[in-house]
C-alpha positions in Angstrom: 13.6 -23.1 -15.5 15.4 -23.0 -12.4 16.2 -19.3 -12.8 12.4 -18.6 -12.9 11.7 -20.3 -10.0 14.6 -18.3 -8.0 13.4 -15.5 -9.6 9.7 -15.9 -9.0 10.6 -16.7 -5.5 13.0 -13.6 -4.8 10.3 -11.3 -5.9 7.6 -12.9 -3.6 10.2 -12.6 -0.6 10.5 -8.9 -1.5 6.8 -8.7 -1.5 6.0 -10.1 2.0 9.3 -8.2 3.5 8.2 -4.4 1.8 4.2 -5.3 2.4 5.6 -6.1 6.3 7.5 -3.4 7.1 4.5 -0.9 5.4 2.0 -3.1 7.6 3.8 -2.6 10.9 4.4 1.1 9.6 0.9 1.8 9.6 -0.2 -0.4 12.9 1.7 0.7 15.2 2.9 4.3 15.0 -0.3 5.5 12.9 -2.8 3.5 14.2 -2.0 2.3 17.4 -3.3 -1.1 17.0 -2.2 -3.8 20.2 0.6 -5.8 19.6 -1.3 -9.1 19.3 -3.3 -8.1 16.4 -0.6 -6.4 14.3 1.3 -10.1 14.9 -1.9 -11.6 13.3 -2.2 -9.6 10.7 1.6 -10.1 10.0 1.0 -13.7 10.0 -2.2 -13.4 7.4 -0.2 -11.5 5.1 3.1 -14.1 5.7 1.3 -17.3 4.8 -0.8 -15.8 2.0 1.9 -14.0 0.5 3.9 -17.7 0.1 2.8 -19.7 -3.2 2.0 -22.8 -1.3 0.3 -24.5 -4.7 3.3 -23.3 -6.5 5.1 -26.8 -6.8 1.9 -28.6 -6.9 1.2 -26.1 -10.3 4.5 -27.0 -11.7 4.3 -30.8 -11.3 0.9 -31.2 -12.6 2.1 -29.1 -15.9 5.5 -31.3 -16.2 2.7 -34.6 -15.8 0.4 -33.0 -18.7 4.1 -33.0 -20.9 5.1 -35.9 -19.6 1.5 -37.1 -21.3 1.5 -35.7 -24.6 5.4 -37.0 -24.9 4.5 -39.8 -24.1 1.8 -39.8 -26.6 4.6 -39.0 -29.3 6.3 -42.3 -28.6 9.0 -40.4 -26.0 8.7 -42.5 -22.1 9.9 -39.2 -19.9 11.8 -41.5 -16.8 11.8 -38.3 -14.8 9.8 -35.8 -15.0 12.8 -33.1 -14.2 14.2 -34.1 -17.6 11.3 -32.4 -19.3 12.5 -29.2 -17.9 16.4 -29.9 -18.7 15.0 -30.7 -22.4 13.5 -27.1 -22.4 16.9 -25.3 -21.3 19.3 -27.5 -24.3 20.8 -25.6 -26.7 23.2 -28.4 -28.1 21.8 -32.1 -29.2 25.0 -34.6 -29.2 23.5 -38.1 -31.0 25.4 -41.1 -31.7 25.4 -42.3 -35.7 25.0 -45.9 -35.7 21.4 -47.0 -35.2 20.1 -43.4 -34.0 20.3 -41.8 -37.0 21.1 -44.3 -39.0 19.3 -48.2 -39.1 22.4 -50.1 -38.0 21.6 -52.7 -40.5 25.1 -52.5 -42.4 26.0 -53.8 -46.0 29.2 -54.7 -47.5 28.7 -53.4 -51.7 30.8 -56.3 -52.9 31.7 -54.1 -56.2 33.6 -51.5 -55.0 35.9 -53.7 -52.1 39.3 -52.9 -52.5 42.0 -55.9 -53.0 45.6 -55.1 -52.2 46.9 -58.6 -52.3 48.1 -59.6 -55.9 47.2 -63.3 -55.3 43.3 -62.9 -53.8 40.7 -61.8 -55.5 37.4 -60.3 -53.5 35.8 -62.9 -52.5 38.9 -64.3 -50.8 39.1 -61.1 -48.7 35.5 -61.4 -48.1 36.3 -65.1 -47.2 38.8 -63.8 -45.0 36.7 -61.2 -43.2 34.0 -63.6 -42.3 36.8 -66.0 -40.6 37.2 -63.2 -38.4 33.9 -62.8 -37.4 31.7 -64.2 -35.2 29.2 -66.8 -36.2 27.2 -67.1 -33.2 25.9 -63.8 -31.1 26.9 -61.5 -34.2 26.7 -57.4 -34.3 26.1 -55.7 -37.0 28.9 -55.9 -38.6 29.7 -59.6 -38.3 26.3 -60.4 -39.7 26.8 -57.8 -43.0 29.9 -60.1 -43.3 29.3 -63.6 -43.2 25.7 -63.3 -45.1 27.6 -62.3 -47.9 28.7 -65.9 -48.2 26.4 -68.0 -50.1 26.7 -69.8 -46.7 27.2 -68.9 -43.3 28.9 -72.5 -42.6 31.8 -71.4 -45.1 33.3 -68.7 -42.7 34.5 -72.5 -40.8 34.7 -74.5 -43.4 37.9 -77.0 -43.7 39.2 -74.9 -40.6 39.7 -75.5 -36.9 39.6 -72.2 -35.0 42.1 -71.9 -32.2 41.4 -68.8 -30.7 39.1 -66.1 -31.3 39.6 -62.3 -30.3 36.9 -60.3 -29.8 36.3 -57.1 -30.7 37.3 -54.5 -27.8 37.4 -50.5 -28.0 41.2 -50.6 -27.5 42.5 -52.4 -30.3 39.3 -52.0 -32.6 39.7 -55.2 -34.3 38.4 -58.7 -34.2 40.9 -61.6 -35.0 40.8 -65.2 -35.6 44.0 -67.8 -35.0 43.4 -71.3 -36.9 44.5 -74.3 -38.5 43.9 -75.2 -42.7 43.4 -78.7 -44.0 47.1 -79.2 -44.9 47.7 -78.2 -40.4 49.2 -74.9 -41.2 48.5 -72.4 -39.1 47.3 -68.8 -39.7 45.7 -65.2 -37.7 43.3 -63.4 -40.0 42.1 -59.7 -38.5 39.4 -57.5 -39.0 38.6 -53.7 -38.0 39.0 -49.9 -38.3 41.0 -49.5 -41.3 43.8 -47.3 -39.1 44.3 -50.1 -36.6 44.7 -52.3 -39.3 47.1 -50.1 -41.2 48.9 -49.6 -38.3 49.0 -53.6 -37.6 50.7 -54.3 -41.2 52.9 -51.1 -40.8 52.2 -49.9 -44.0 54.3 -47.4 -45.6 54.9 -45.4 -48.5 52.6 -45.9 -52.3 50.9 -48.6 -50.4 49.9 -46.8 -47.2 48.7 -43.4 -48.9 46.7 -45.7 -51.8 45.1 -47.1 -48.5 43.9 -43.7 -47.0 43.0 -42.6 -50.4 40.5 -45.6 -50.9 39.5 -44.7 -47.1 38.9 -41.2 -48.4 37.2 -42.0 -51.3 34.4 -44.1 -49.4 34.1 -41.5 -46.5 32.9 -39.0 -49.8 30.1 -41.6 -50.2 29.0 -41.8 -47.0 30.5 -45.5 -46.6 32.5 -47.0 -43.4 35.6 -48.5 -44.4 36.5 -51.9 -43.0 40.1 -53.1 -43.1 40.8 -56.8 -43.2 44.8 -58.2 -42.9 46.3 -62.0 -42.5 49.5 -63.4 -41.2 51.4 -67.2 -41.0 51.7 -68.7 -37.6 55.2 -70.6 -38.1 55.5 -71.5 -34.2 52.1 -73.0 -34.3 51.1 -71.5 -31.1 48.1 -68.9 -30.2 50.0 -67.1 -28.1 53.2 -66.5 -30.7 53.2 -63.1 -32.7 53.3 -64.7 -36.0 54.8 -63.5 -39.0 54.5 -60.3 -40.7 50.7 -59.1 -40.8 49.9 -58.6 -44.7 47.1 -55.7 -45.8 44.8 -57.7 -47.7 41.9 -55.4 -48.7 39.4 -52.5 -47.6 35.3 -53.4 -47.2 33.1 -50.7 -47.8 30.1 -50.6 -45.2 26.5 -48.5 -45.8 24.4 -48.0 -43.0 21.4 -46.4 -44.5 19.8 -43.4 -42.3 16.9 -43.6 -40.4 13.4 -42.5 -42.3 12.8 -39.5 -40.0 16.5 -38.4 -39.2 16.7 -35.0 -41.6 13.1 -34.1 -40.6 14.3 -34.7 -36.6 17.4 -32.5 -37.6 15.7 -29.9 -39.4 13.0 -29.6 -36.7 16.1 -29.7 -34.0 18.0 -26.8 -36.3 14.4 -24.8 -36.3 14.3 -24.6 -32.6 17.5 -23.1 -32.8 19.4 -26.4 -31.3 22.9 -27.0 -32.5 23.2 -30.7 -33.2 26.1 -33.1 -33.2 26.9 -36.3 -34.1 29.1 -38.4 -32.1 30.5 -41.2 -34.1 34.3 -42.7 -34.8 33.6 -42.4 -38.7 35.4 -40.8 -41.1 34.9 -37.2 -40.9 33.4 -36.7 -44.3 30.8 -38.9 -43.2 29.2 -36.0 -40.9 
């Protein structure tokens, strides 16, 4: 849009100057005109030969789009984005709750137990400790409402500390006590942090990735979920070894109108990309 403009600008610049220099041509040496009328007559053709109503034009057109997005459910904030909208060859989205609903749910049937002596519902039980209970995201809610109460996810436990989830370490974790005063760190996050927090290695660590894998061909997020004693009975000591305790398989159905917004996007000859931290088989 910008390159019109120059473009429409250079060429009326290169109209005044030739229609000028012809004007003065013909004035002066042919017709032997006195100098203050050729000056007026340069001036006439100067101001008319400048598109004055030109921006005027151009806003009132960007305020009519501005309109009929508007009218489309889009708000345009400025109007200068409507011409940087015109001029984009590649759309970058985010996945969770653009294209998809961001209302997340655990399908209890295919969660992955890798402890001998729990069985799924402990791990879900185990997941929902470390997880919030009050100001939730998505994935914390998915969690805990897949107890037959919310209250259970505290229940006969005092929580000692609570770590939330941050974009560094990509996990959520919980330090508490048990009825008997034991205490004991439960963790929750993306199933690499997690693998990387029990140090799994060998048969155990490529069965892992392969249950990773095999929800990624499904289009499901993978949730890893790991626990650990506290022998020194403090929140600040490392604990004993962290244990892998299971995998959680997350769906976050797509939006209604995401592969018709795609395929109009594709139409228009716009290359489109989704930004998300999701397997890549997801995309």
């Amino acid at each position: 849009f910008q390159q019109v403009l120059t473009s429409i600008g250079n060429f009326c610049i290169c109209s005044i100057a030739i229609g000028m220099v012809i004007e003065i041509i013909i004035m002066y040496p042919i017709q032997h005109r006195n100098y203050r009328e050729g000056i007026d007559n340069l001036l006439v053709l100067l101001i008319g030969g400048i598109p004055i109503a030109m921006p005027t034009v151009l806003s009132v057109t960007m305020a009519i789009g501005s309109h009929r997005l508007s009218q489309q459910g889009a708000i345009t904030k400025r109007m200068t984005a409507i011409e940087e909208m015109a001029g984009m060859d590649i759309l970058c989205s985010d996945k969770t709750g653009t294209l998809t609903l961001n209302k997340l749910t655990v399908d209890k049937t295919l969660i992955e137990v890798f402890s001998r002596d729990l069985d799924k519902d402990d791990v879900v039980l185990l997941a929902a400790r470390a997880s919030r209970t009050e100001n939730q995201d998505a994935i914390d809610a998915s969690i805990v409402n897949m107890l037959g109460d919310p209250k259970q996810a505290r229940a006969g436990i005092t929580e000692v500390h609570f770590l939330p989830f941050n974009p560094v370490e990509k996990r959520t974790a919980i330090t508490y006590i048990d009825s008997s005063g034991n205490w004991h760190r439960c963790s929750k996050g993306a199933p690499e942090q997690i693998i990387d927090l029990c140090e799994l290695k060998g048969d155990m660590k490529k069965k892992a990735h392969k249950v990773i894998d095999s929800f990624a061909d499904r289009g499901l997020r993978s949730l890893g979920v790991a626990r650990q004693t506290v022998p020194q009975k403090t929140k600040e000591s490392p604990g004993g070894p962290w244990e892998f305790i299971g995998l959680l398989p997350l769906f976050d159905p797509p939006r209604h109108d995401s592969a018709e917004t795609i395929r109009r996007a594709l139409d228009l000859g716009i290359s489109v990309k989704m930004i998300t931290g999701d397997q890549l088989a997801i995309g």
